[in-house]
C-alpha positions as CSV (number, residue, x, y, z in Angstrom):
1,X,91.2,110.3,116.0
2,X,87.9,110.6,118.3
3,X,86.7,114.1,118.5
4,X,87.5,115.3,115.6
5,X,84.5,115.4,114.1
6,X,86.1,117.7,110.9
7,X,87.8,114.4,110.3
8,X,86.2,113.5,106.3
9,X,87.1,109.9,105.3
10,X,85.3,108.7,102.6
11,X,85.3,104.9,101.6
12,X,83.3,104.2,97.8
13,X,81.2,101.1,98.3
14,X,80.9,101.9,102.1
15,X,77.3,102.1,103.6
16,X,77.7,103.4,106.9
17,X,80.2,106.4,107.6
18,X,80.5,105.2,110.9
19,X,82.4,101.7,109.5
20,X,84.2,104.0,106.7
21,X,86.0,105.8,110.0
22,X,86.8,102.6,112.2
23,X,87.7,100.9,108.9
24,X,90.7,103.9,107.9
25,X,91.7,103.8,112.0
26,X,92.6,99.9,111.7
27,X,94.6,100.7,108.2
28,X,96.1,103.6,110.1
29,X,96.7,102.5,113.8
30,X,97.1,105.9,115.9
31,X,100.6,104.3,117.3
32,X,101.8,103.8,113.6
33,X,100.7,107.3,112.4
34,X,98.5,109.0,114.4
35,X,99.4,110.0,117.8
36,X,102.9,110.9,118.4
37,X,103.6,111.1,114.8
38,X,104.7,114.6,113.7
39,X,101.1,114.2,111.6
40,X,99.0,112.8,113.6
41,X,95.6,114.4,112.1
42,X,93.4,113.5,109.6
43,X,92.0,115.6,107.1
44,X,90.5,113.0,104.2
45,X,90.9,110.4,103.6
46,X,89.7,108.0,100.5
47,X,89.6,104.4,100.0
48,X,88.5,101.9,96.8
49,X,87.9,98.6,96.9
50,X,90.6,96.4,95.1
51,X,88.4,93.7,94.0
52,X,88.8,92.6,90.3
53,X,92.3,94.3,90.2
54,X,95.2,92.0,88.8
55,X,97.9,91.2,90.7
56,X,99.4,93.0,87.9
57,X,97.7,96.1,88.5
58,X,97.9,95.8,92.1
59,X,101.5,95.2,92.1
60,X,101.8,98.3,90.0
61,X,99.9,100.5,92.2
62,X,102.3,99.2,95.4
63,X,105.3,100.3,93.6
64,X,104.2,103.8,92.8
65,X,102.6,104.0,96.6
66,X,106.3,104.0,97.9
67,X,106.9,107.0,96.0
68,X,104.7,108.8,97.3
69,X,103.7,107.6,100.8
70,X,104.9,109.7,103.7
71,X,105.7,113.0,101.1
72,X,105.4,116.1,102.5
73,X,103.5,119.1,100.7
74,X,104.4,122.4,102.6
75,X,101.4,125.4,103.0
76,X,101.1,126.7,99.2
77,X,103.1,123.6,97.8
78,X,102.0,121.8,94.7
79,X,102.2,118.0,94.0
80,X,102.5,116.3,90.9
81,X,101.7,112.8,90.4
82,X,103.9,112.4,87.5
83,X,106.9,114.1,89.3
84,X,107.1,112.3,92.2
85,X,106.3,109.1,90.6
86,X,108.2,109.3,87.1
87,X,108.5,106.9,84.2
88,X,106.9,103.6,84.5
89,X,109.0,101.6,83.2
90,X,110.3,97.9,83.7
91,X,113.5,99.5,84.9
92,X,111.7,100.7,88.2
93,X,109.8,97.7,88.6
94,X,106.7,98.0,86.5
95,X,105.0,95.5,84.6
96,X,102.5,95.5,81.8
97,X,98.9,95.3,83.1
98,X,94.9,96.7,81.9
99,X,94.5,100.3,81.6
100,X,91.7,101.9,79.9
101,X,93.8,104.0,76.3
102,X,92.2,107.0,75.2
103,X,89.7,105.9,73.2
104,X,87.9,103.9,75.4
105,X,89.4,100.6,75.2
106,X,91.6,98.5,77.4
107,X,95.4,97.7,76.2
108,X,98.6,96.4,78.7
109,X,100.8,98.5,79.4
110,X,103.9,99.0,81.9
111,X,102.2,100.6,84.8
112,X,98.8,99.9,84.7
113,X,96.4,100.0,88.0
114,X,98.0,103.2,89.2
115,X,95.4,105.2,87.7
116,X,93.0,103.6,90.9
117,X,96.3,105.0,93.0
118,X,95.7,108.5,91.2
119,X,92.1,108.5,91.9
120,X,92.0,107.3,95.2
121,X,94.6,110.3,95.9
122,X,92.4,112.6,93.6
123,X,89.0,111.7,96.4
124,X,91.7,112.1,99.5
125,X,92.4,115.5,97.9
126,X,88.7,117.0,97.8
127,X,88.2,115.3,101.5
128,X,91.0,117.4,102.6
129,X,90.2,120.6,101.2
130,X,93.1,120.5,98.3
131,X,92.7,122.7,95.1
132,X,93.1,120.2,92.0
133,X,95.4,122.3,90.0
134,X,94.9,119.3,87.3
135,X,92.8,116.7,86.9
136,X,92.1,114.3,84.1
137,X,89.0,111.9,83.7
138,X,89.2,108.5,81.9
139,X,87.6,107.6,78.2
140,X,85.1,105.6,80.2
141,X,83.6,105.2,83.3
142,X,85.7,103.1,85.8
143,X,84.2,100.9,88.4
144,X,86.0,101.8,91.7
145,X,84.5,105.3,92.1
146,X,81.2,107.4,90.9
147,X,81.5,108.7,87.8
148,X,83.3,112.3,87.6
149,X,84.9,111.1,91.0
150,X,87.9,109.7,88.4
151,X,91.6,111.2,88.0
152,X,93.7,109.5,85.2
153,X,97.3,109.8,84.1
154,X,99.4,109.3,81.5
155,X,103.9,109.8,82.1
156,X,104.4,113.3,80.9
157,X,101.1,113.9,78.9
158,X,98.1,114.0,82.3
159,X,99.3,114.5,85.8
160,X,97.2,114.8,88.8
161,X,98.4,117.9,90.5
162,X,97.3,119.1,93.9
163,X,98.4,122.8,95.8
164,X,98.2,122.6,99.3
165,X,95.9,126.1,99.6
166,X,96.1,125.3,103.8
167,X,98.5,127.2,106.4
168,X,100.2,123.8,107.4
169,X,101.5,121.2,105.7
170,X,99.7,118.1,104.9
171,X,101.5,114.5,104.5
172,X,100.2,111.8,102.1
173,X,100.0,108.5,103.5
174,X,99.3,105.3,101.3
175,X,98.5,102.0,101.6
176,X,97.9,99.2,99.2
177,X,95.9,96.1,101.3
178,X,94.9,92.9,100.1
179,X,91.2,94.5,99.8
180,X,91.6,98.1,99.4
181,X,93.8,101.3,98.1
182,X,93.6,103.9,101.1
183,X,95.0,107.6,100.9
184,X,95.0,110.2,103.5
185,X,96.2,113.2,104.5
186,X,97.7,114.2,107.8
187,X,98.7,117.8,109.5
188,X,100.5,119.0,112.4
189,X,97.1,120.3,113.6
190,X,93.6,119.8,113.8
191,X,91.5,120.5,111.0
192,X,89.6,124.0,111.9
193,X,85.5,123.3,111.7
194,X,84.1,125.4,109.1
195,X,80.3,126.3,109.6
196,X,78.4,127.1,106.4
C-alpha cells in the first residue's frame, strides 16, 4: 500500500494518521489481501475501537462479518446490509445482547453489537467515495464514533444501503479483532487522485 497516497483509512480514537495506516496494513497484511489478491487496493477504510463491547455483542458482530466479508459490489451495484446479512435470529447463531431501541434506551436483543459492524461499514463507505443510498442514525449518541458519523439498523425496518457510483468494483473486507472492528474496501485498481 505505499504510494498510494489517495489511500483514506480512518481509525476513530486514533491521533496520528500516520499509526491509523500502519495500524490497517498489520490487520490487512499485503500477502493476505493486498498484493496478488484480485483487490489489492485500498480505498477506505474505518476502524472503532471495541473496548466496553460484550462478548455478546462482539460475538454478534463476528457472525454477521462472515456474511459480508469478501462480497463483491460490481460498478453501479447496491448493497444492503439487511440483505446480505438477514434475520438475526438464534437459528443463525445470534444471541441476545445491548442495543440502543428507538426511544433512547438500551434493551437485549438477538443481534445486538452489529449496529458498530453497520457503522464501521457506514465510515468505510464515505472513505471510499460510496453514495449512502440509506442511512439511519441511533436514538442517541453512541460512543465508538462522532456523532452523525452513526448508521443503525433494524431486520427489515432500517438498512444501511450503499451504490457503488465507481467504474470498478469494490470488495468489503471485515475483521472483528480482540481490540477493534475494521472495514475496507478494495478495487482491482488504484484509486484516481482527485484535486479540488
Amino acid at each position: 500500500m505505499t504510494g498510494q497516497s489517495s489511500t483514506s483509512v480512518r481509525s476513530f480514537s486514533c491521533a496520528f494518521p500516520a499509526a491509523a495506516v500502519l495500524f490497517f496494513q498489520l490487520l490487512f497484511p499485503l500477502s493476505a489481501f493486498g498484493a496478488g489478491s484480485l483487490y489489492p487496493h485500498l480505498w477506505g477504510g474505518f476502524s472503532t475501537s471495541l473496548a466496553g463491547r460484550s462478548p455478546q455483542q462482539r460475538g454478534n458482530a463476528a457472525r454477521a462479518a462472515r456474511d459480508l466479508d469478501g462480497m463483491i459490489i460490481p460498478s453501479g451495484g447496491v448493497f444492503s446490509f439487511n440483505e446480505r446479512v438477514g434475520a438475526r435470529d438464534s437459528l443463525k447463531g445470534y444471541v441476545p445482547a445491548p442495543i440502543i431501541n428507538e426511544r433512547g434506551g438500551v434493551s437485549d436483543t438477538p443481534g445486538g453489537g452489529i449496529c458498530q459492524l453497520a457503522t464501521t461499514i457506514y465510515n468505510a463507505a464515505l472513505e471510499a467515495g460510496m453514495e449512502i443510498v440509506e442511512r439511519h442514525p441511533h436514538s442517541r449518541s453512541v460512543g465508538y464514533v462522532p456523532p452523525g458519523r452513526d448508521a443503525t439498523i433494524l431486520t427489515w425496518r432500517k438498512d444501511l444501503k450503499l451504490r457503488n457510483p465507481h467504474t470498478v468494483p469494490l470488495t468489503l473486507k471485515v475483521t472483528v479483532g480482540a481490540e477493534r472492528l475494521t472495514a475496507g474496501f478494495w478495487s482491482v485498481e488504484a484509486r484516481p487522485f482527485r484535486v479540488t
